[in-house]
Every structure is written in structure tokens, then in C-alpha cells.
N, C-alpha and C positions, 0 to 999 in steps of 0.2 A: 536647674541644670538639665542638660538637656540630654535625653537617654537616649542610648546605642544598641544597635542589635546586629551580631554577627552574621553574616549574608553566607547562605548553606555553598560546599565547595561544587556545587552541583552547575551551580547559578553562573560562579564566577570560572568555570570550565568554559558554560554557552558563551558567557559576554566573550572570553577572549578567543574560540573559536568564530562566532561572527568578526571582530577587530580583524583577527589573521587573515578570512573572506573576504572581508571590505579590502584591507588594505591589496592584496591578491588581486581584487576584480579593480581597482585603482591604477594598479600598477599597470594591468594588461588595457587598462582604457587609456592610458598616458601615451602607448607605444604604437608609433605607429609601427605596420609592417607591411613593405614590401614584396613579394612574391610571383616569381617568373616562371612562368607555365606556358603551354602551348593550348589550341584546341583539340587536343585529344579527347575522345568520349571518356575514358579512365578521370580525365584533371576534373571533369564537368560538376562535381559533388562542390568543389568549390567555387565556381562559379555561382553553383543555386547558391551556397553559405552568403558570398557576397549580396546576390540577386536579393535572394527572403530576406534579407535584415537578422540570417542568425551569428554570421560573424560583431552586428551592433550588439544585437543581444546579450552575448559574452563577452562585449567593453572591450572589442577590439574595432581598431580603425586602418582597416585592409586595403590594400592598393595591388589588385590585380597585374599585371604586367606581362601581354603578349611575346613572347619572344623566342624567336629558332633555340633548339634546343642546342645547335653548335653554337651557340651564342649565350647560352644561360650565363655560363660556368664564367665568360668573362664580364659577365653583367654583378654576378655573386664577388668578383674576387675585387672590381675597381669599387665595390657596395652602393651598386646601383638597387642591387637588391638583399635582399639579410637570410629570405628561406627562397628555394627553388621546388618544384614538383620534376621527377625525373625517373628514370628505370632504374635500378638497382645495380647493372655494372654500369650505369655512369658517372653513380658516384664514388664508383671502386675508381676510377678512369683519372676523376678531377683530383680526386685524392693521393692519387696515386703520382700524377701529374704535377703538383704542386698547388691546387685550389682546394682546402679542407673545405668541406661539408659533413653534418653529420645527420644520417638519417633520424627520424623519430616518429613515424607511423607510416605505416604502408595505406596506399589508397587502392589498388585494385591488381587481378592476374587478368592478363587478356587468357582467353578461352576460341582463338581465333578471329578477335580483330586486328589481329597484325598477318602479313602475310606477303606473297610474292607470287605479282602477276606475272602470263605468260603467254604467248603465243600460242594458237590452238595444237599448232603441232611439235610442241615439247612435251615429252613424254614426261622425263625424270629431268634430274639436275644435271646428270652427267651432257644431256644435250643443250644445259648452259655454258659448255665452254664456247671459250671465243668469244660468246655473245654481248650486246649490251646490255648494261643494267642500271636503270637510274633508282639511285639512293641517293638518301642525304650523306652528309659527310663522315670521314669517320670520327669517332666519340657519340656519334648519335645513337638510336636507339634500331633503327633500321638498319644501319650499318652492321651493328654488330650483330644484329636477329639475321640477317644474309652472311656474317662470318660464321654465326651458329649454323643455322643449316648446311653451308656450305660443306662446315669441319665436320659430321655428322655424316655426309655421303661423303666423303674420304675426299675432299676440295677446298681447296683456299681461294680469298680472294684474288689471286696471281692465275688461276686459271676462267677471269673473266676481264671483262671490261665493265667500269664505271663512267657514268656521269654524272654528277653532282646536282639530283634535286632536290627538294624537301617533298614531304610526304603528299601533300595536295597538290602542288604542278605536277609532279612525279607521274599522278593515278590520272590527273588532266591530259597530260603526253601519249600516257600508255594506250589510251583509249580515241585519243588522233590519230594511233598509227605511227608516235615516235617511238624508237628504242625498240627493243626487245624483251624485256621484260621492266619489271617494277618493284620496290620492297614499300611499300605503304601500310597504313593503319587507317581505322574507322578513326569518322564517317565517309575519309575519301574510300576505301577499299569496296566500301558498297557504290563508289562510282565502276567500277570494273564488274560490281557481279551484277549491274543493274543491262551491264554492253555485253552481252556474252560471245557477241561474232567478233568483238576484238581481240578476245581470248578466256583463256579461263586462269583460276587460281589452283598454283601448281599444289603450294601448301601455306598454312597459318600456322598459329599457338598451339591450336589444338594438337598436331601433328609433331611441333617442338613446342613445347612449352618451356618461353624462356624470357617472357615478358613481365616486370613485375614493377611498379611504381610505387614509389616511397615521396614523402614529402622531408627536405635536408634543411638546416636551419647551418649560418656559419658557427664556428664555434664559440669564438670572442662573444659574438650575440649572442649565442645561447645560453652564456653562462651567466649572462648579465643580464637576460629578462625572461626567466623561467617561468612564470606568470603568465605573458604571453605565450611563451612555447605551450603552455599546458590549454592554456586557453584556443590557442587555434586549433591543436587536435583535437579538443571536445569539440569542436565546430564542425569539424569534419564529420565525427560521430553523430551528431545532432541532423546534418544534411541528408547521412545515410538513414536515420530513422523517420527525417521527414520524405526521403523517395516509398521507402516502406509505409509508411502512412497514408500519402498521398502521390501515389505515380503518375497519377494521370499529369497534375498541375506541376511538377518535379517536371518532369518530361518537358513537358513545354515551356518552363523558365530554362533550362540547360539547352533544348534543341534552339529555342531563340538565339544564344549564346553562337551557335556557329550555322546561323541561318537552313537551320530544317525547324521543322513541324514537331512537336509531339511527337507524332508513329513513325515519321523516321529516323526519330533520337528517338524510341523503343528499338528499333530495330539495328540500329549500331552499338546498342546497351546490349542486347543479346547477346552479343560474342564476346562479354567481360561479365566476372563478378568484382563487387567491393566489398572490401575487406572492413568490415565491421570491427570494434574491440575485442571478441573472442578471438576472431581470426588473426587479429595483429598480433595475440599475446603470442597464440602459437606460433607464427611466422616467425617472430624476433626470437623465440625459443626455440625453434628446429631447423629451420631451413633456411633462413637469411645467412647465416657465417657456411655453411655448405654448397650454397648457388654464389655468392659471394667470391671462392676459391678456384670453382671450375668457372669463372666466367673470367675472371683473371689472366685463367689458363688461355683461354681464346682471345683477349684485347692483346696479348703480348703475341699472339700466331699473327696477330691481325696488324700489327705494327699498330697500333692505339696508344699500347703503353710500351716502357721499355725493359722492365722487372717487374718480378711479382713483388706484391706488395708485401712486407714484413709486420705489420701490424692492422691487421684488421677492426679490433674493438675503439682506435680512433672515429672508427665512421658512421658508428649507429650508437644510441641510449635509446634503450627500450624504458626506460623511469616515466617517460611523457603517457603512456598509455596504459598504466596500471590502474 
């Protein structure tokens, strides 16, 4: 006969903890995932993730996807794509609008790589009326950081003129000689403080800070492969430990990404931090549903949106980054 020994609950804890792992890292290597980002120096963490092989490493199978940001929102809603990288009123904007996103980790604050160039002889903003201004469209992220400032020295967009760039022709223009001013972000805005006789930089982040990039996943998807969801924010996590480890080669995998060098993707990294896991806990904890509310308040000055939003806890789950 053949004798039995009862297996300690300690054992059978591990095994079904590894099962629940495996099956986890199974799920998130099954799924592919799609993702529409721009070259902003803030999105660049995922780039390296894709670049180093740490999005393989965590059994996912990522598909990058360049795309204007006044364009994401219709990329997410016809599910050309499943997660977007984006500012934080834009996806108060889409939501609001009738395209659900819901945030689930923040990737970075700019610290003055956003900002608006100018003519050497504009003083303040008030010597922005009349003037031209190329931004991207509005819902964009520039759009509304030029509605922010504007609203801040007691101005809307109704006391300028717009024409419709995206943030790299926009800084391209300014520094030919088109237009009158410019709302851009790094690495183009280091094209304008590199030209200083074209003009200078009226103000950035630093002087409003109201820049802040989250990564949105739809929600139908997120409900349905939460695996992946958890899995692509550790990935993020992992890119930020490996710039902290390793900056030098970090640099130069993400600077390749939007044809600079190493030191000059350090030197557009400078004017952003990223938001690490401690910093996300807090963000999702204090200040996301507060900057959330007053940004609301300026997309709907700004003709963006058309009401304030009525339920805000549709659009973020902080559960992905605990």
C-alpha cells in the first residue's frame, strides 16, 4: 500500500501563489497592447521600456504608436489603440467629450519644458494681444497650457490670434521668423533657447505649473486585462530605475528615439521630473482630483469642453500602482 504524507499549508500557499504569477505573467504575454504617444521628453521612459526589452521582460508585447495628440483620442475611441500617454486635462477633455479613458500612473511634471516663445520685445502677455500665436489645436496640451497662462494674467484666448501647429513645426516657424510667438514643449523648445536673436522665452512650467502626464488605458480594456494593465506600469517603474541606474545609456536609447544625442536628451530631461511609485501614490492621493477640477474650469473658458464634468472618479484607478 502505498503511503501518504500530508503537504505543510505553507507549501501549498507557495505553489498557488506561483500558479496565480504564472497565470498573471500568461495573461499579460497573450495581450498585445497598443499605445499612442507623441515624442515628448516626459513619454521617452517608454520608449527606453520598449528600446531595453523591459516591456518583453514583463510578457508584454507593446506596439509603440507615434501620433498628434489631437489625434490620439480618435485613434483610442475607433481602438486603433487600447492605452494613450497624455496630460492630465486631456483626459478630463476626452471624457468629458464622449471618449472614456481612464488614467492609471502618472509619468512625469514638466518643471519648464513647456513653455511660450516670443519676440524679444514682448515684455508680459498683456503685449500678446492681437498677436499671432502657433499652437497645436485645441484639446491639446499646448493649447490649453497657453489657455492656462493666458487665464492667470486676466486673458483668454479671444484676446489673441491662433494658428494651428503642432509643437515641432510650431518651434521650427518661430525661429524662421513666422508668427509671433509659440506654445511648445522639449526637445523642440530647446530649439528657441538655442536662437536667442529670434526671441526669448516669455514663460514655462516652472512659472505655471500645469503640466502633468498620466498613461489612460480604455475602460472596456482595462477591465478585461488587468494583468497587462499592472504589467505595463511596473514597466514604467522598472525604465525609471533603470535611467537611475544607468543615465548615461538611458539617455542615449530615448535621445536616439527623437534624433538627439545623449547630452542633449539630458538637457530636455532637465526641465521634467518622473514620477516614480512613491510619487504616483501621492499624486493619485492628493492632487490629481484637485488639478483635475480647476483644469475643467479653464477647457470649458477655453470652448474645449462644454460642462463641467460631473463625475470625476470615472477617469483615473490608482489599484495599478499600489
Amino acid at each position: 500500500m502505498k503511503s501518504t504524507r500530508r503537504v505543510p499549508i505553507w507549501q501549498l500557499a507557495l505553489a498557488a501563489t506561483v500558479l496565480v504569477s504564472a497565470a498573471q505573467h500568461a495573461a499579460a504575454q497573450e495581450t498585445k497592447i497598443v499605445l499612442g504617444m507623441s515624442g515628448w521628453t516626459g513619454f521617452a521612459p517608454l520608449t527606453l521600456a520598449d528600446k531595453a526589452g523591459i516591456f518583453k521582460k514583463n510578457g508584454l508585447n507593446v506596439e509603440i504608436k507615434m501620433i498628434p495628440q489631437k489625434d490620439r483620442h480618435l485613434a483610442l475611441a475607433s481602438g486603433a489603440v487600447q492605452c494613450a500617454a497624455t496630460t492630465v486635462e486631456t483626459h478630463v477633455a476626452w471624457n468629458t467629450n464622449g471618449v472614456p479613458i481612464v488614467q492609471i500612473f502618472q509619468m512625469d511634471k514638466s518643471y519648464g519644458a513647456d513653455g511660450i516663445a516670443v519676440r524679444n520685445d514682448v515684455k508680459n502677455f498683456a503685449d500678446l494681444k492681437g498677436k499671432t500665436v502657433a499652437v497645436s489645436a485645441p484639446g491639446t496640451a499646448p493649447y490649453f497650457g497657453l489657455a492656462w497662462m493666458l487665464n492667470k494674467n486676466g486673458m483668454t484666448m479671444k484676446d489673441i490670434k491662433t494658428v494651428s501647429l503642432e509643437p515641432q513645426p510650431a518651434a521650427q516657424a518661430f525661429v524662421s521668423g513666422q508668427n509671433d510667438a509659440a506654445m511648445t514643449y522639449e526637445p523642440y523648445l530647446s530649439t528657441v533657447r538655442a536662437n536667442p536673436s529670434a526671441g526669448k522665452i516669455l514663460a514655462t512650467t516652472i512659472d505655471y505649473p500645469m503640466v502633468m502626464d498620466t498613461v489612460g488605458c480604455d475602460p472596456k480594456w482595462l477591465k478585461a486585462n488587468t494583468a497587462a494593465a499592472k504589467a505595463l506600469t511596473q514597466s514604467y517603474f522598472d525604465a525609471i530605475a533603470m535611467i537611475n541606474s544607468d543615465k548615461e545609456k538611458s539617455y542615449e536609447i530615448m535621445g536616439a528615439a527623437v534624433k538627439q544625442s545623449g547630452e542633449q536628451f539630458g538637457k530636455s530631461a532637465a526641465f521634467l521630473k518622473w514620477s516614480d511609485k512613491e510619487a504616483n501614490q501621492k499624486f493619485f492621493a492628493s492632487d490629481l482630483l484637485p488639478f483635475m477640477k480647476e483644469s475643467a474650469a479653464i477647457l470649458k473658458e477655453a470652448g474645449v469642453i462644454r460642462s463641467i464634468p460631473e463625475n470625476y472618479g470615472v477617469m483615473y484607478d490608482a489599484s495599478f500602482i499600489k
